[in-house]
Each structure stands twice: as structure tokens, then as C-alpha cells.
C-alpha positions in Angstrom: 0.0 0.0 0.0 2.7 2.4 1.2 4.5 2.1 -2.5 1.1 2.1 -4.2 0.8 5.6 -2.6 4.3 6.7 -2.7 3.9 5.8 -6.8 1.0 8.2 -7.2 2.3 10.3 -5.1 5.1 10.7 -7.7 2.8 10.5 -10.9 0.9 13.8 -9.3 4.5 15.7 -8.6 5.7 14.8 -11.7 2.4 16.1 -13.4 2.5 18.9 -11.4 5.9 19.9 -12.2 5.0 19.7 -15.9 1.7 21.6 -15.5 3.7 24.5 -13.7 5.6 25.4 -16.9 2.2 25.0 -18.9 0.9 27.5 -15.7 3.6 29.7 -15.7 2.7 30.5 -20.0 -0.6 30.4 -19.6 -0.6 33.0 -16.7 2.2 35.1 -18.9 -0.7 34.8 -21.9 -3.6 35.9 -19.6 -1.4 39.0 -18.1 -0.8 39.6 -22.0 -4.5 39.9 -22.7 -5.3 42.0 -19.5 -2.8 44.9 -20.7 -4.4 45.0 -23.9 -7.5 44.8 -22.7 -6.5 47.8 -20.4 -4.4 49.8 -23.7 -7.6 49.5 -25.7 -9.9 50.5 -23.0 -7.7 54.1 -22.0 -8.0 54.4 -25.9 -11.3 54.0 -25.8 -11.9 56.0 -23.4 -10.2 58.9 -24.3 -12.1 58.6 -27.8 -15.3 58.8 -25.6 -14.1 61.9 -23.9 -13.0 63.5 -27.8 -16.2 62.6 -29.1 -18.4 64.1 -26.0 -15.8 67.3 -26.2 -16.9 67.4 -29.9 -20.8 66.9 -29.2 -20.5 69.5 -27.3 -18.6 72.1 -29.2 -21.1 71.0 -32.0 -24.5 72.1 -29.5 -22.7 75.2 -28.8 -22.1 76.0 -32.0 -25.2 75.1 -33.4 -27.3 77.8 -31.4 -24.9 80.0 -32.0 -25.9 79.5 -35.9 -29.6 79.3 -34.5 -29.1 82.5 -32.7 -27.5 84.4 -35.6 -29.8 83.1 -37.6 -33.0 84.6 -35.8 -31.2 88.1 -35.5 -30.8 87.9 -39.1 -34.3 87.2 -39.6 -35.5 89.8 -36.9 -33.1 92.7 -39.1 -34.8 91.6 -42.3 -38.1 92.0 -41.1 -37.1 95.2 -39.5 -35.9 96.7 -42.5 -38.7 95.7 -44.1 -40.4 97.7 -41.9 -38.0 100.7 -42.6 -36.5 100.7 -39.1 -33.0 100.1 -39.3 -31.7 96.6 -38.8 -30.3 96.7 -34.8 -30.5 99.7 -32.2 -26.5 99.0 -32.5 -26.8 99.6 -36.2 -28.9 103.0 -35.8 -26.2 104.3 -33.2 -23.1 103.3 -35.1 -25.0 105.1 -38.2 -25.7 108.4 -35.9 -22.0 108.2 -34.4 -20.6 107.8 -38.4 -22.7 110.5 -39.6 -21.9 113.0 -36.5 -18.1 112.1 -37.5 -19.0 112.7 -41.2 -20.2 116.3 -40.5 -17.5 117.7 -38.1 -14.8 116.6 -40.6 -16.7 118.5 -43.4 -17.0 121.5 -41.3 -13.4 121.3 -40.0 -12.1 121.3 -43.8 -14.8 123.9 -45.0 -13.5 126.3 -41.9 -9.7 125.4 -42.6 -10.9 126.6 -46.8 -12.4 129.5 -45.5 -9.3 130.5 -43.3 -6.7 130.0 -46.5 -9.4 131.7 -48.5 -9.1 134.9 -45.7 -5.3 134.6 -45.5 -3.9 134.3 -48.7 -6.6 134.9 -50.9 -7.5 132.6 -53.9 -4.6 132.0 -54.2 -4.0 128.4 -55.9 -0.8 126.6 -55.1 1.0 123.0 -55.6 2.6 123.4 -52.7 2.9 121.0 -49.6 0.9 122.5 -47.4 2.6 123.6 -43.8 0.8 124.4 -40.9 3.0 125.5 -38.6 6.1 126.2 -41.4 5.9 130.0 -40.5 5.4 130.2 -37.0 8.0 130.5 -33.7 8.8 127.0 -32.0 8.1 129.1 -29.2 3.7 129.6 -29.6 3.8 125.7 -29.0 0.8 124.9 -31.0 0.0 121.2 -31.5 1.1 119.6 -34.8 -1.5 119.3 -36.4 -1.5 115.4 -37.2 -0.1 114.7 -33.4 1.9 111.6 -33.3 0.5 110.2 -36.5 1.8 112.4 -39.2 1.2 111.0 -42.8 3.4 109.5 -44.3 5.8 110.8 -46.9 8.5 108.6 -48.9 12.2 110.1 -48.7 14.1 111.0 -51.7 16.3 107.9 -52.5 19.6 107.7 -51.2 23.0 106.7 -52.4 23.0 103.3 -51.8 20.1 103.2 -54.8 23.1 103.0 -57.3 23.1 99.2 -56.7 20.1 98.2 -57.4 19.6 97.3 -60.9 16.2 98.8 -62.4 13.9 95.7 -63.7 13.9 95.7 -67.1 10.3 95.1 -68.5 9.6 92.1 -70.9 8.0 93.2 -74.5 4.5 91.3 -74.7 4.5 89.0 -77.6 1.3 88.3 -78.7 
């Protein structure tokens, strides 16, 4: 009895030696399969998380274009109406227009002052605002910091560049 046991006692560790290698790679297989499982779920996930960023961005957007959309409408049908298209629109209009009319009167007072100092007198000259007076009256410039601008003459260092030569069309 003893050596009946003791020889499958031996048969089991001898299986169970060989099953341990057959363990060990099925266990490295299985761990194999959980990190991919685990890689494609993040991926997944994060797709998820894109796609609901997107959904959103798409609602937002979409009554924006809703919302535009009925202003339009509401400006047609005001116009139709002959009232101007947005209470914006009629104040940007009336702040244009108020801007319109000073400049006009400043240029039709600065006529009338060359008309009362030198007569009508027609010239091609630059004109100079303050060319004849004293540094020391300190009037303003007139075009403060942001004088137009006026090309220089071209200097010496023109000579080397060569002037383009222009092709003949052929036709």
C-alpha cells in the first residue's frame, strides 16, 4: 500500500511539475490579454471623452448659428419695416454721420481760413501748418503723433540696385 501511494504520489508531482511550466505561460498569456485589454480600454476611453468634447462644441455651436440666424431674420423684417436693422446699427449710423459732419466742417473752416489769409490764391505746394510760425507759440502739430506718411528722396545706396527691365509682350 505504502509504494502504491508513494507511486502516485510521484505521478501527481511529476504532473504537477510539468503543469507548472504549462501555468507559468498560460498566466504570462492571460497578463498579456489584460494589458491589452486595459491599452484598448484608456483608448477607448479617451475617444469617448473626444467625441463628448466634440458633441459639445457641435451644440454650442449650433445655437450660435440658430441665434445668428434669428437676429438675421429679426433685421430683415425690421428693415422691411424701414426701421434700421439693430438699435446698434442706428447708433453706429448716428456716431458715423456726427463724425462725417465735423470733418466737413473742419475742412470747409480750414478753406475758408486760406481763403481769408492768402486769398484765392491756388498753389502745388505741400501744405505747412506751422512752417511760418515760432517754435516758441507751442501749437500742436497738427496730425499729433501720427503724421502722414511721406516717402524720402532715394539715397546713395540706390546705385546698386539694378532697375527691372520690363519684358515686350509677344502676342
Amino acid at each position: 500500500m505504502l509504494e502504491e501511494v508513494g507511486s502516485l504520489s510521484e505521478r501527481l508531482r511529476v504532473q504537477a511539475v510539468e503543469g507548472r511550466g504549462e501555468t507559468l505561460d498560460i498566466a504570462r498569456t492571460v497578463n498579456e490579454y489584460q494589458s491589452r485589454i486595459k491599452s484598448v480600454t484608456r483608448k477607448l476611453m479617451a475617444c469617448v471623452s473626444e467625441l463628448s468634447m466634440y458633441q459639445a462644441t457641435g451644440m454650442k455651436l449650433e445655437q450660435e448659428r440658430e441665434a445668428r440666424a434669428a437676429e438675421l431674420q429679426e433685421a430683415h423684417e425690421r428693415l422691411e419695416q424701414g426701421e434700421p436693422p439693430t438699435d446698434d446699427a442706428e447708433r453706429e449710423w448716428s456716431r458715423m454721420e456726427r463724425k462725417r459732419e465735423a470733418r466737413l466742417q473742419m475742412v470747409a473752416r480750414a478753406q475758408e481760413e486760406a481763403r481769408a489769409n492768402f486769398g484765392d490764391v491756388q498753389t502745388t505746394a505741400v501744405p505747412r501748418p506751422n512752417a511760418y510760425l515760432p517754435e516758441q507759440i507751442a501749437l500742436p502739430r497738427p496730425y499729433g503723433a501720427m503724421a502722414p506718411f511721406k516717402p524720402t528722396e532715394p539715397g546713395s545706396t540706390m546705385r546698386h540696385i539694378v532697375k527691372p527691365q520690363p519684358r515686350e509682350i509677344e502676342i
